[in-house]
N, CA and C atoms as a LAMMPS dump frame, in Angstrom:
ITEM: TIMESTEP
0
ITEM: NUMBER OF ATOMS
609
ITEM: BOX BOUNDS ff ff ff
-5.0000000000000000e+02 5.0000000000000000e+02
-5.0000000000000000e+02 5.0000000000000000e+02
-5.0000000000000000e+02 5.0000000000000000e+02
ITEM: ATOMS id mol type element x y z
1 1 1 N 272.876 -160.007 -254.961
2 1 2 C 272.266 -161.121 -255.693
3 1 3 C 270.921 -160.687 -256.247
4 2 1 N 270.398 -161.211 -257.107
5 2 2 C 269.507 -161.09 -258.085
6 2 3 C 267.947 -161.339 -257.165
7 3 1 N 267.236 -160.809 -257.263
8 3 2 C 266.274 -161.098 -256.787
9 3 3 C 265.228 -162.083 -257.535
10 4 1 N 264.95 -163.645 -257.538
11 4 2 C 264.486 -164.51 -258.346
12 4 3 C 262.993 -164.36 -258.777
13 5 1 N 262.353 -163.273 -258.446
14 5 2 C 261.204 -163.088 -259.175
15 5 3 C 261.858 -161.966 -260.398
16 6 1 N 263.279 -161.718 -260.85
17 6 2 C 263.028 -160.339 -261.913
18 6 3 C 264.411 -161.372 -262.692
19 7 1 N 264.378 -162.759 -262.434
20 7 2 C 264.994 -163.662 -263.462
21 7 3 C 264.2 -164.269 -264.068
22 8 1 N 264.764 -164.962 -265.589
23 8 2 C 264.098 -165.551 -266.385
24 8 3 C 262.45 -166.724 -265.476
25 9 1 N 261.31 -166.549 -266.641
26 9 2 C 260.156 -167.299 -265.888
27 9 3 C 260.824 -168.66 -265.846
28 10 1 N 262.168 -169.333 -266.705
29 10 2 C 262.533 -170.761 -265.764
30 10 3 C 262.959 -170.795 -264.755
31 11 1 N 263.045 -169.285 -263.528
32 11 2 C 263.256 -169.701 -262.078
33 11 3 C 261.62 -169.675 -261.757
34 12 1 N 260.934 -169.146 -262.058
35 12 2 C 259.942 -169.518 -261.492
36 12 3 C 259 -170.58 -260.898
37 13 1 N 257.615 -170.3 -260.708
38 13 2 C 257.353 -171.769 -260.214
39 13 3 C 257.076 -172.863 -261.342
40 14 1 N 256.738 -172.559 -262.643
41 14 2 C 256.758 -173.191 -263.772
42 14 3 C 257.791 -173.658 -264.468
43 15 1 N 258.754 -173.105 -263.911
44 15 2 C 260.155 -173.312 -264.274
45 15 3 C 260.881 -174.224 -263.577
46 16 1 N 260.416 -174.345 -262.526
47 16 2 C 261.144 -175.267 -261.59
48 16 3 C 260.655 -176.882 -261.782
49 17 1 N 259.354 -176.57 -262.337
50 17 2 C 258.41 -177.4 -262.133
51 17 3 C 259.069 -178.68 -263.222
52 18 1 N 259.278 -177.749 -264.575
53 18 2 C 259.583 -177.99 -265.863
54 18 3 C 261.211 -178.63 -265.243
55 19 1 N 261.896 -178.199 -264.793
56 19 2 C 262.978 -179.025 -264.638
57 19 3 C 263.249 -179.894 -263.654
58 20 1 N 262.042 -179.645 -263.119
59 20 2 C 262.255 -181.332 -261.983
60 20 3 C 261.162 -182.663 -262.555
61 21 1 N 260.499 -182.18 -263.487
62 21 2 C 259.811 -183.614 -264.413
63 21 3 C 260.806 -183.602 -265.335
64 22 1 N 261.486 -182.931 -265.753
65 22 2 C 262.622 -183.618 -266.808
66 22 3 C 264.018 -184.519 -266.041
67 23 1 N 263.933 -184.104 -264.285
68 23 2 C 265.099 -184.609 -263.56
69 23 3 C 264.388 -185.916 -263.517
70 24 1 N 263.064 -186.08 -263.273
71 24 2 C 262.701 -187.553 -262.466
72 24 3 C 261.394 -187.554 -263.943
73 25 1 N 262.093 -188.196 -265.2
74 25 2 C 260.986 -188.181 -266.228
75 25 3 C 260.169 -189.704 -265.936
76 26 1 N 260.564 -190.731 -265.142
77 26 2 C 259.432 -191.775 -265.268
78 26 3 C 258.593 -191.675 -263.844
79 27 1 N 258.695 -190.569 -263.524
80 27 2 C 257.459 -190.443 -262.109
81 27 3 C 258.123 -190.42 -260.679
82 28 1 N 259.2 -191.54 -260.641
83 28 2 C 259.647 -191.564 -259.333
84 28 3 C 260.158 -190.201 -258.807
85 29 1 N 260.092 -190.176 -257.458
86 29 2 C 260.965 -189.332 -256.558
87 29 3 C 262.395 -188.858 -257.012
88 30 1 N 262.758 -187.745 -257.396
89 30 2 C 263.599 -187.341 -257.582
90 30 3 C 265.231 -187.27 -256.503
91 31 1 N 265.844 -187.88 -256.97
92 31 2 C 267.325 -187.654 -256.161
93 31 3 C 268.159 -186.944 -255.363
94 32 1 N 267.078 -186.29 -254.744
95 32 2 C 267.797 -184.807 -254.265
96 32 3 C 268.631 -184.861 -253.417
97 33 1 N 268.808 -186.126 -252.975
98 33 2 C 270.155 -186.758 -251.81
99 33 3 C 271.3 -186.178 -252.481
100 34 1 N 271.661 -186.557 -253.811
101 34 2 C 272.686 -186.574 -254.845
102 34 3 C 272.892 -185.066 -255.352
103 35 1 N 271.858 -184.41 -255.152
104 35 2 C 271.977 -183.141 -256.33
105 35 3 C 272.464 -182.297 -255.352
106 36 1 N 273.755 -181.147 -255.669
107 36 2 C 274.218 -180.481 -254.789
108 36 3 C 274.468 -178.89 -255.733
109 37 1 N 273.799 -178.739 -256.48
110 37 2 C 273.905 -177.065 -257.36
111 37 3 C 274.207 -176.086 -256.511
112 38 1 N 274.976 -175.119 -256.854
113 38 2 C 274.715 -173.428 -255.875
114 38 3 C 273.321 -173.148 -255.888
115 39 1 N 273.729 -172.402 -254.592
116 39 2 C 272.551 -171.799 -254.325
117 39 3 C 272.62 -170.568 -255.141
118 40 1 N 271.422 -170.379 -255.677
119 40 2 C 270.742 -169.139 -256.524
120 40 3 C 269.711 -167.953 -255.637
121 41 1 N 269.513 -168.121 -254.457
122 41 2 C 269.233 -167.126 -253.827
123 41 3 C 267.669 -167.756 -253.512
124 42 1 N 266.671 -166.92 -252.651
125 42 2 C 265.74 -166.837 -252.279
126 42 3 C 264.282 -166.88 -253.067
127 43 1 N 263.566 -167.349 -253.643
128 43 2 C 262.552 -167.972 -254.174
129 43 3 C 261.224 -167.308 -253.102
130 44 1 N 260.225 -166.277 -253.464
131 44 2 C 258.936 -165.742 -252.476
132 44 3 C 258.078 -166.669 -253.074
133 45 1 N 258.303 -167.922 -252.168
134 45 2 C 257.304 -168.766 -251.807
135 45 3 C 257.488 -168.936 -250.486
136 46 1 N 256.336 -169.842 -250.096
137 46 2 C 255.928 -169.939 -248.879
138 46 3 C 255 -170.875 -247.978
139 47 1 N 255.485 -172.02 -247.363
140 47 2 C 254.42 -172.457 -246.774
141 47 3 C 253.824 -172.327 -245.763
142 48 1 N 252.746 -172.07 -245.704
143 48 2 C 252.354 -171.555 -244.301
144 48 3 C 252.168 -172.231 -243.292
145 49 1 N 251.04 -171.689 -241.949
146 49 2 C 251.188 -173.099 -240.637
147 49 3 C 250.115 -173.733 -240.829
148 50 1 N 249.674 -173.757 -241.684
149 50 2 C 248.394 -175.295 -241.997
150 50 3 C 248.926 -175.805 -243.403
151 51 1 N 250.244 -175.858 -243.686
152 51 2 C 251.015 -176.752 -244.705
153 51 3 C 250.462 -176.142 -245.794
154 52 1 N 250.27 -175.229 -246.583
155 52 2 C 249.224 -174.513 -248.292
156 52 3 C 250.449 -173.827 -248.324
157 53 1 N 250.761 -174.309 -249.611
158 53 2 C 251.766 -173.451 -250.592
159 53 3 C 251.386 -172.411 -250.893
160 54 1 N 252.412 -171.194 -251.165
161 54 2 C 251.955 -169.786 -251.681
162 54 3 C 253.079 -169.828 -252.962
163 55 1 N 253.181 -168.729 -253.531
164 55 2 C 254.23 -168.506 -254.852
165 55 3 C 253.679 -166.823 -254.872
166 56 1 N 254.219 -165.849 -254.798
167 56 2 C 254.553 -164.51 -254.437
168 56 3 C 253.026 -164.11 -254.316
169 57 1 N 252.516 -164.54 -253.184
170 57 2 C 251.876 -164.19 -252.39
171 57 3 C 250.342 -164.815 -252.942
172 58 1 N 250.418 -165.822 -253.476
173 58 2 C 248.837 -166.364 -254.392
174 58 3 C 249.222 -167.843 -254.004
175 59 1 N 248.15 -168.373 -253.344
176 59 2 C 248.103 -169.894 -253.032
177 59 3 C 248.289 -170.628 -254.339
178 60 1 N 248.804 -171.806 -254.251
179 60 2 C 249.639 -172.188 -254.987
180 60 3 C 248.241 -173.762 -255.58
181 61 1 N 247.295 -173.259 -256.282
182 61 2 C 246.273 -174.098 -256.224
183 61 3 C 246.367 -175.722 -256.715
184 62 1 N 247.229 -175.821 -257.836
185 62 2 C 247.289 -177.234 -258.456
186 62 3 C 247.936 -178.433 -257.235
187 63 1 N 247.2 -179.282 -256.787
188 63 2 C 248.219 -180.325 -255.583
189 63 3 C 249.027 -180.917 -256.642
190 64 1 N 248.817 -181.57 -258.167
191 64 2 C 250.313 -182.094 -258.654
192 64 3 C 251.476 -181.231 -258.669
193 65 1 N 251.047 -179.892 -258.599
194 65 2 C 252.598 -179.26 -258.502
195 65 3 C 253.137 -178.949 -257.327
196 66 1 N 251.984 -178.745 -256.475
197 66 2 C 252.568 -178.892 -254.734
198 66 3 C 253.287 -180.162 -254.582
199 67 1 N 252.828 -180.95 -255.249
200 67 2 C 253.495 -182.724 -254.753
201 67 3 C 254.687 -182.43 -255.301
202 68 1 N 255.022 -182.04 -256.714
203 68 2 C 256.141 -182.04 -257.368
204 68 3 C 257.228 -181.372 -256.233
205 69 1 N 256.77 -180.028 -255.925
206 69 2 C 257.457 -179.199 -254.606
207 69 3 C 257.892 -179.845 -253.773
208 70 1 N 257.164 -180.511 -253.683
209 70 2 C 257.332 -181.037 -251.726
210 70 3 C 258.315 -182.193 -251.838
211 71 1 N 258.635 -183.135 -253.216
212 71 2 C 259.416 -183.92 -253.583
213 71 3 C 260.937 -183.394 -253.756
214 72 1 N 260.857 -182.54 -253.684
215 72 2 C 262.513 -181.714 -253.926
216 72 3 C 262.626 -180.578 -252.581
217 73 1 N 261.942 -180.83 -251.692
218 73 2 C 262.374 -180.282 -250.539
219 73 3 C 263.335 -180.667 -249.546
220 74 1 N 263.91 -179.583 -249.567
221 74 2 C 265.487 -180.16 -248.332
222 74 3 C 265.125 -179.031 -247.341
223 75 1 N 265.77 -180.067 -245.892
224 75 2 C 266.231 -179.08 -245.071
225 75 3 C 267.676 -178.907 -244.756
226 76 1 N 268.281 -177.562 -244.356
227 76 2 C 269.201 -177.678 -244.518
228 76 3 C 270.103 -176.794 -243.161
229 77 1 N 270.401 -177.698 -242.679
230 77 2 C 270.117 -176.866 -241.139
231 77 3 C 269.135 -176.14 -240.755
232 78 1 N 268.964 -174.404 -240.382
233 78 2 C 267.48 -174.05 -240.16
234 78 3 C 266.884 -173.478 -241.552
235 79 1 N 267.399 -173.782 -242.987
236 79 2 C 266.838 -173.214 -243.861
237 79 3 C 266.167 -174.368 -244.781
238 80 1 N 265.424 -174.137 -245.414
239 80 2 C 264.461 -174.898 -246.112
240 80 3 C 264.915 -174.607 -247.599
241 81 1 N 265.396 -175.924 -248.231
242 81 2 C 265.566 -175.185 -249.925
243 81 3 C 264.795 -176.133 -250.709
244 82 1 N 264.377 -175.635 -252.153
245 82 2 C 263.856 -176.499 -253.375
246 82 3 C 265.151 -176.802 -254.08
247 83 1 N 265.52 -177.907 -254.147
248 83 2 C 266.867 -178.596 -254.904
249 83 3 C 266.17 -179.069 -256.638
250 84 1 N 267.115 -178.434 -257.567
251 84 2 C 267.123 -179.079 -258.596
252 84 3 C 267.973 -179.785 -259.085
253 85 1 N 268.376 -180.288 -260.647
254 85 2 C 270.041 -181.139 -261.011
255 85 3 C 270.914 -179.741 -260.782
256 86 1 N 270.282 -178.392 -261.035
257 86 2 C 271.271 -177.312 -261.766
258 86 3 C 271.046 -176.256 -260.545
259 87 1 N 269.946 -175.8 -259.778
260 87 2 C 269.674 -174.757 -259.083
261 87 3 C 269.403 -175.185 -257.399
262 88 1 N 269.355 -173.72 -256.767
263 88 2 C 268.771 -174.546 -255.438
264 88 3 C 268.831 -173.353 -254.925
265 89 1 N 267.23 -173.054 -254.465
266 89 2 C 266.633 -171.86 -254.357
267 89 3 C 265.911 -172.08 -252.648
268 90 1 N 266.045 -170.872 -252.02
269 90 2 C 265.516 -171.087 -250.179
270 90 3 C 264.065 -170.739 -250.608
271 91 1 N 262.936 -171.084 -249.62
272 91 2 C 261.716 -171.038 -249.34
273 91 3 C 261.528 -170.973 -248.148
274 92 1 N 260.462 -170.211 -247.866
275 92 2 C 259.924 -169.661 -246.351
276 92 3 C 259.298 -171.106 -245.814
277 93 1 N 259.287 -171.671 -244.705
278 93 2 C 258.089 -172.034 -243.966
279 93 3 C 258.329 -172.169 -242.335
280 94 1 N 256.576 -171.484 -242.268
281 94 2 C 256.427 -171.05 -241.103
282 94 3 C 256.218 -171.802 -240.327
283 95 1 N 255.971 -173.155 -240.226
284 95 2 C 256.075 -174.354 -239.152
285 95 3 C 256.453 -175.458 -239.976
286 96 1 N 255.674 -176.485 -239.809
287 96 2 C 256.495 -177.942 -240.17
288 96 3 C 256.135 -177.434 -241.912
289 97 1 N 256.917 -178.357 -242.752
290 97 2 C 256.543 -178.393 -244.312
291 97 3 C 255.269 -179.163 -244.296
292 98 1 N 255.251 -180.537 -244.113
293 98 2 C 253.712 -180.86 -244.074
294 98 3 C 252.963 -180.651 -243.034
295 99 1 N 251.708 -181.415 -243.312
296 99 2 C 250.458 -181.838 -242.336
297 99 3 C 250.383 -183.335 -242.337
298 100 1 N 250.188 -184.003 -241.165
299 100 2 C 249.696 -185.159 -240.92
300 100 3 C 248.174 -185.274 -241.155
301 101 1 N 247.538 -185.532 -241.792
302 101 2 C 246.11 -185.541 -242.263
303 101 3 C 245.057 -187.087 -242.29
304 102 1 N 245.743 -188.18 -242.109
305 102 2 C 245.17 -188.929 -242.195
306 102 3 C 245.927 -190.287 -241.564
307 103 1 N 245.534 -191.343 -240.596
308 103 2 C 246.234 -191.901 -239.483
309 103 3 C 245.658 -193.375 -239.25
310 104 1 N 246.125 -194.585 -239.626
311 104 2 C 245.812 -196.044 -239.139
312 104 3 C 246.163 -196.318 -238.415
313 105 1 N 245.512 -197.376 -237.289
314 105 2 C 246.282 -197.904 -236.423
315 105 3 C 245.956 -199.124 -236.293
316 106 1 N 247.232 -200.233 -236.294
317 106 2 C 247.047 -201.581 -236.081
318 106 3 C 247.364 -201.913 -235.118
319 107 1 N 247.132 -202.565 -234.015
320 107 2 C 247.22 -203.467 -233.167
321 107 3 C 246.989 -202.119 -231.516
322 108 1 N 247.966 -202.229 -230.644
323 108 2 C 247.369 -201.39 -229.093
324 108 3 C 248.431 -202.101 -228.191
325 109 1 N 248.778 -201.04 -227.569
326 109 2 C 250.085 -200.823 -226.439
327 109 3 C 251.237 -201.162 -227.606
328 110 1 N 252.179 -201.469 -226.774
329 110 2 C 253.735 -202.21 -227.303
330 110 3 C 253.167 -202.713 -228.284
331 111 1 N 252.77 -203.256 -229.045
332 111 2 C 253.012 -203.547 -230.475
333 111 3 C 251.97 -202.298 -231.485
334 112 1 N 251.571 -201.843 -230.85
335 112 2 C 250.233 -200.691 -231.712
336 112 3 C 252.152 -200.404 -233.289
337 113 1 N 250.964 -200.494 -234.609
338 113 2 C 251.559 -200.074 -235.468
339 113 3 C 250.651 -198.766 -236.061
340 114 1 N 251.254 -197.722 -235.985
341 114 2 C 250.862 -196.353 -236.714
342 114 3 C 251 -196.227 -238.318
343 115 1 N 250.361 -195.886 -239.078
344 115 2 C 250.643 -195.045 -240.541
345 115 3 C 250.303 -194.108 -240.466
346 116 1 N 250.814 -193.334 -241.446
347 116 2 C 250.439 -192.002 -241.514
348 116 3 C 250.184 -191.255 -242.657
349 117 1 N 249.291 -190.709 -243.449
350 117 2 C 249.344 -190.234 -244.775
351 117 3 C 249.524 -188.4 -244.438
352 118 1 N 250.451 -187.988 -245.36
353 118 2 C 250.494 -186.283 -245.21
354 118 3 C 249.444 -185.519 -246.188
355 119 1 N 249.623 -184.702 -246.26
356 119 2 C 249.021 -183.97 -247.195
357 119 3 C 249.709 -183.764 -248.353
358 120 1 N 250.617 -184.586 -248.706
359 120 2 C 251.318 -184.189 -250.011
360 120 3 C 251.606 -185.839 -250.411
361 121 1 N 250.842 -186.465 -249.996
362 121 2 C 251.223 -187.863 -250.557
363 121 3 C 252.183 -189.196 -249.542
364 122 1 N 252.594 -188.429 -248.924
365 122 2 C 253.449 -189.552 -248.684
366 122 3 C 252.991 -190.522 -247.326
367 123 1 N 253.374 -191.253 -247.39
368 123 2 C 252.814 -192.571 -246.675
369 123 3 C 254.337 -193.382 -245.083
370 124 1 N 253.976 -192.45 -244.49
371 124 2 C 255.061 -192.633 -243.293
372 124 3 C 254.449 -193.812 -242.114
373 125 1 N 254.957 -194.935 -242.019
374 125 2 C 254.862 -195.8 -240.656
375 125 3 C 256.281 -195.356 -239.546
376 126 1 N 255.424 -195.141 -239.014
377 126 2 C 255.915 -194.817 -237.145
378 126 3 C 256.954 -195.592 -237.093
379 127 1 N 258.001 -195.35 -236.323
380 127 2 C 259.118 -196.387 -235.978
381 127 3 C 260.559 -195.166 -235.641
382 128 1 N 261.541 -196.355 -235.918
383 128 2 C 262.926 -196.091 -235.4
384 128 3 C 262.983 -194.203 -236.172
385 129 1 N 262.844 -194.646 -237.312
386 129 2 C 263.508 -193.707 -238.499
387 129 3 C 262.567 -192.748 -238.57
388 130 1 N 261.065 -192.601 -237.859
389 130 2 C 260.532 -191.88 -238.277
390 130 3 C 259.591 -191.679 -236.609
391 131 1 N 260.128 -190.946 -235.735
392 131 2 C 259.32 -190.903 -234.485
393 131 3 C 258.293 -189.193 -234.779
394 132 1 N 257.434 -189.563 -233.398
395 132 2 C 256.419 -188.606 -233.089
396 132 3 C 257.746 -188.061 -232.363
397 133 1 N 257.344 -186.247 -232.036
398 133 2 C 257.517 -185.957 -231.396
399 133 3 C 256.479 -184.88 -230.752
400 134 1 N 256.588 -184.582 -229.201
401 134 2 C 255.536 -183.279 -228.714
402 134 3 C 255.981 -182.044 -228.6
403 135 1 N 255.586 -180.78 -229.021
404 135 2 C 255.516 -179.575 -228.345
405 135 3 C 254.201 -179.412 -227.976
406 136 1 N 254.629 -178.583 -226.486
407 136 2 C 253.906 -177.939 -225.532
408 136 3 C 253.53 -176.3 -226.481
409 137 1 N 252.432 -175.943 -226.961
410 137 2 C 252.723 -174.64 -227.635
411 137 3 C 252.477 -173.953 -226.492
412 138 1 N 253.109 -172.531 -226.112
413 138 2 C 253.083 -172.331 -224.917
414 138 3 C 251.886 -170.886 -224.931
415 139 1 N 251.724 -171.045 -226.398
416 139 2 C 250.485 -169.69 -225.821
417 139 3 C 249.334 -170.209 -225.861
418 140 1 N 248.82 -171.782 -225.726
419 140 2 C 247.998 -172.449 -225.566
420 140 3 C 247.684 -173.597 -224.434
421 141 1 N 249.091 -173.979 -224.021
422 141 2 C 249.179 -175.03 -223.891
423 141 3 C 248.979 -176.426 -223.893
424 142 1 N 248.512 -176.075 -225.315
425 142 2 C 248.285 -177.423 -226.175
426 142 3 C 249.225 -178.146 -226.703
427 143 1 N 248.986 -179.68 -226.806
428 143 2 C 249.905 -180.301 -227.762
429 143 3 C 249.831 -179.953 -228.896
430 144 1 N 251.263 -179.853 -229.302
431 144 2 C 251.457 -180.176 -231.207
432 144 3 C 252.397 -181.588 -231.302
433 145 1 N 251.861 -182.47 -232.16
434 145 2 C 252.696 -183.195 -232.571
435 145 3 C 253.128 -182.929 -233.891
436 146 1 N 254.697 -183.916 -234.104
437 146 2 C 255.342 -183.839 -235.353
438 146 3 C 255.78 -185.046 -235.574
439 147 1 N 255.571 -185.459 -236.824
440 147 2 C 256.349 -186.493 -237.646
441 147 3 C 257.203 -186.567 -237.875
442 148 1 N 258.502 -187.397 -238.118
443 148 2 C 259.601 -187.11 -238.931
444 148 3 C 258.901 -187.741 -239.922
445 149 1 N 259.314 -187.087 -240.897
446 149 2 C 258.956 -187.606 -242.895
447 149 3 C 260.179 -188.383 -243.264
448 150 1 N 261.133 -187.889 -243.507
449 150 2 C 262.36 -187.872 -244.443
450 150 3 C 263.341 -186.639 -244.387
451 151 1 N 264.638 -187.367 -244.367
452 151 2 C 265.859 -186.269 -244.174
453 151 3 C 265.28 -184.95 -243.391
454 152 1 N 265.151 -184.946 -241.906
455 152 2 C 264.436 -183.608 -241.202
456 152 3 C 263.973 -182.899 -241.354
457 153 1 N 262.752 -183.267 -242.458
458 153 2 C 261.826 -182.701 -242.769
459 153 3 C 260.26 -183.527 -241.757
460 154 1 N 259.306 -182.39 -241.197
461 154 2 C 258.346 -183.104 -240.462
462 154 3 C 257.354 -182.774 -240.657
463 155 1 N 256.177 -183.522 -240.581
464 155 2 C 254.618 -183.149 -240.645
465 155 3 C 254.253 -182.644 -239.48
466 156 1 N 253.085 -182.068 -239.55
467 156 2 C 252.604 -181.484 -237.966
468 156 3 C 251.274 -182.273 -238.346
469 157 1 N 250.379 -182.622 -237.238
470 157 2 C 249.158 -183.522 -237.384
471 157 3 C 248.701 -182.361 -236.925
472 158 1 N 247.499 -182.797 -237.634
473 158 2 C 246.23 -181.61 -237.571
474 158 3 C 245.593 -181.569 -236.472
475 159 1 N 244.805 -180.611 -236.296
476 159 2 C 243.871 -180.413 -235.26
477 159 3 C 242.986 -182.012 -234.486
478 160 1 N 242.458 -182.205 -235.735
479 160 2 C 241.858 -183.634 -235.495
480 160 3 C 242.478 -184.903 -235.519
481 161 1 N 243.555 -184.869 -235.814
482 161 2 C 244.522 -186.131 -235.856
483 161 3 C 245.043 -185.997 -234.887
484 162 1 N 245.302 -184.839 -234.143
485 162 2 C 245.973 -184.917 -232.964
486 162 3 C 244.437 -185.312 -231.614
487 163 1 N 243.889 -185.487 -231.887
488 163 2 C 242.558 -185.613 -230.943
489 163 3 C 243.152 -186.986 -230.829
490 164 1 N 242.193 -187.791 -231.98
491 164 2 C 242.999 -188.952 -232.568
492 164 3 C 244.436 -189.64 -231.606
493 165 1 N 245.439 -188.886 -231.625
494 165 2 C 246.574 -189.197 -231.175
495 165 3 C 246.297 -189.293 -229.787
496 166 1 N 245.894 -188.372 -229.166
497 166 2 C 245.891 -188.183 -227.584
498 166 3 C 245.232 -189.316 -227.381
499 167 1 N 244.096 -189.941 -227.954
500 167 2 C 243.126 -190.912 -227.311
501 167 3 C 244.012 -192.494 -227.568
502 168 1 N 245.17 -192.227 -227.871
503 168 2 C 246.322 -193.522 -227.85
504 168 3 C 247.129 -193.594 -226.706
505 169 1 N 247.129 -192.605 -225.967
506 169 2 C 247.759 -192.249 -225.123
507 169 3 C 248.465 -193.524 -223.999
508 170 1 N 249.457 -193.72 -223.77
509 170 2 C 249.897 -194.979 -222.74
510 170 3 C 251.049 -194.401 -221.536
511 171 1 N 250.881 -195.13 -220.777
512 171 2 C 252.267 -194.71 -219.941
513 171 3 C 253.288 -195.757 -220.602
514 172 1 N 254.581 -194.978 -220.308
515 172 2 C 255.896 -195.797 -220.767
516 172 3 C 256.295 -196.134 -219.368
517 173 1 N 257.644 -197.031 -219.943
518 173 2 C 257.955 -197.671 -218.096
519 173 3 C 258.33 -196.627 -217.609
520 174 1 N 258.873 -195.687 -217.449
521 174 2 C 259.348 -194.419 -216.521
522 174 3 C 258.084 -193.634 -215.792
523 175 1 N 256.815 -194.244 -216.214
524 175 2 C 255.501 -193.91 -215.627
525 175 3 C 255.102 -192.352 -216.128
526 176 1 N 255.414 -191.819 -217.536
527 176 2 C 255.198 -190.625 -217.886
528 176 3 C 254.385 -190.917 -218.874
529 177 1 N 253.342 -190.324 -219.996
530 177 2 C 252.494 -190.38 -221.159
531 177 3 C 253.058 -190.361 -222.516
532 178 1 N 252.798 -190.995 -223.449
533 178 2 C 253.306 -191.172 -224.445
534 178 3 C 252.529 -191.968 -225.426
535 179 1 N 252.989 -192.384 -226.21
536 179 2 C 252.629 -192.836 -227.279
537 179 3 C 252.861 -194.161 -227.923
538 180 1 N 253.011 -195.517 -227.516
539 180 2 C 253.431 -196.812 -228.053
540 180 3 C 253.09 -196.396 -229.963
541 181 1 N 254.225 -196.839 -230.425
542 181 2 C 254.107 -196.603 -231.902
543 181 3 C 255.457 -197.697 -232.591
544 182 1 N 255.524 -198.223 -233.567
545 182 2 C 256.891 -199.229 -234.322
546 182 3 C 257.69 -199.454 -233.076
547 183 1 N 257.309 -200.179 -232.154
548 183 2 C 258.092 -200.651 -231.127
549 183 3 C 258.641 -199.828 -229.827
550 184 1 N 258.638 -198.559 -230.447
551 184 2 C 258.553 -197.201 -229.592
552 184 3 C 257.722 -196.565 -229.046
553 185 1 N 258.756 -196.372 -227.423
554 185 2 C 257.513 -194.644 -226.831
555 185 3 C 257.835 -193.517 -227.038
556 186 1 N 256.766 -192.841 -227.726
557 186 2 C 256.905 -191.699 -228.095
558 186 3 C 256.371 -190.7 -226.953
559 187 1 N 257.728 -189.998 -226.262
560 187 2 C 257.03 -189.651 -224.19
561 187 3 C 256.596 -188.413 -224.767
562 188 1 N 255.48 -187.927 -223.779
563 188 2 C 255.392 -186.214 -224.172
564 188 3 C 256.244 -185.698 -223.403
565 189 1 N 257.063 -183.849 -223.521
566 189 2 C 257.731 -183.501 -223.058
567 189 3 C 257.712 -183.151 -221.478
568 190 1 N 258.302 -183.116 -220.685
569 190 2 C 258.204 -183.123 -219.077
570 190 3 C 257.521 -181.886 -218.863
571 191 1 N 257.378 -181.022 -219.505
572 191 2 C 256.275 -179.827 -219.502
573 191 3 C 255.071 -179.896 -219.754
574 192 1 N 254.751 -180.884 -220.008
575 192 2 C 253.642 -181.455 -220.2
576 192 3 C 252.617 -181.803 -219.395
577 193 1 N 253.41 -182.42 -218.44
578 193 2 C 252.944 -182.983 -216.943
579 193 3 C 252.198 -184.424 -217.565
580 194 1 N 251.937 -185.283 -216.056
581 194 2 C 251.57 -186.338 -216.671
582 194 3 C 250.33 -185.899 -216.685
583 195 1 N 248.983 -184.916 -217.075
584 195 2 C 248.303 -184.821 -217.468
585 195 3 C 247.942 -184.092 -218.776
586 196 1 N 249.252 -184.026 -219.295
587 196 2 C 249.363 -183.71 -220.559
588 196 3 C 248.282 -183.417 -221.64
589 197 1 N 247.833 -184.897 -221.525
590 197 2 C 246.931 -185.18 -222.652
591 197 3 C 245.18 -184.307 -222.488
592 198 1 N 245.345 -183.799 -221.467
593 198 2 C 244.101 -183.063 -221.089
594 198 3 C 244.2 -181.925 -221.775
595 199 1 N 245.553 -181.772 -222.348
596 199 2 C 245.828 -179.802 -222.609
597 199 3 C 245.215 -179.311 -224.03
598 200 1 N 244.717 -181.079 -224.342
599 200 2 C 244.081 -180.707 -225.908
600 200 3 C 245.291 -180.54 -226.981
601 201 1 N 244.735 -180.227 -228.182
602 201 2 C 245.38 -179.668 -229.219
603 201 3 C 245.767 -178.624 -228.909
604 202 1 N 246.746 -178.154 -229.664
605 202 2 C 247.642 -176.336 -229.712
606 202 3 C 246.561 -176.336 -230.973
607 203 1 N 245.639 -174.895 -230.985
608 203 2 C 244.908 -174.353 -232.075
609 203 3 C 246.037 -173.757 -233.542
């Protein structure tokens, strides 16, 4: 297979760009539920583990075209692809696709309601369809939390949002630590211990 940096510049990142504002021309979110093209092979981009786009090896500076990106992202079992109407190209990333960056909270215990803004726009409330979850990182033993976003794709909360998070901290009825959020406990993992929340952030 062709290696997609030595095909025409419409696989590129300008190229992609150009045919996903012509897929979704009045602004909305593009359909990528629906769009099912061959795959065209591997795309050297890249997101890294603090969520910053790359494109063959140069940060990817404009955020409207990161947003455009991040709107046509699928996961697809363990591979990550950019879906167009016609193409559908894999991309690297090295932890979650987003960042959790910014965090409301209404109300405390059983009813506490969470929002969540990412770094690419989108606007996630806590609940059924969209839980926290914890890793223990184990060469720290710090928490990481994750969002679900949309179709198993997840945010990771930042350094400071996860501070943030820990200081929500509740027991659930099983008497372990967690998280009251959209009607849900969000438990930390049993590796955790119930002093979990002491272990800090994973750096």
């Amino acid at each position: 297979m062709s290696d997609p940096r030595d095909l025409p510049k419409e696989r590129g990142a300008d190229g992609l760009a150009a045919l996903i504002a012509r897929a979704a021309p009045d602004g909305r979110k593009p359909p990528v539920e629906r769009w099912n093209p061959p795959f065209c092979g591997d795309l050297d981009m890249e997101i890294d583990r603090d969520g910053r786009w790359h494109y063959m090896g140069s940060p990817i500076g404009r955020e409207a075209l990161v947003r455009l990106f991040a709107s046509v992202l699928k996961r697809e079992d363990d591979r990550y692809v950019l879906v167009t109407p016609v193409e559908k190209v894999g991309i690297r990333v090295l932890d979650a696709p987003f960042m959790a960056v910014e965090m409301h909270v209404d109300g405390a215990g059983e009813e506490r309601r969470l929002t969540v803004r990412t770094n690419v726009g989108d606007l996630v409330e806590v609940g059924p369809d969209n839980r926290i979850r914890f890793v223990v990182d184990p060469a720290t033993d710090g928490l990481k939390p994750y969002l679900h976003v949309r179709a198993g794709l997840e945010a990771r909360f930042t350094r400071a949002l996860t501070h943030d998070l820990a200081a929500l901290l509740d027991t659930g009825s099983e008497g372990g630590p967690g998280v009251w959020a959209g009607g849900l406990f969000h438990p930390l993992p049993p590796d955790a211990g119930i002093d979990g929340a002491d272990a800090g952030p994973a750096a």
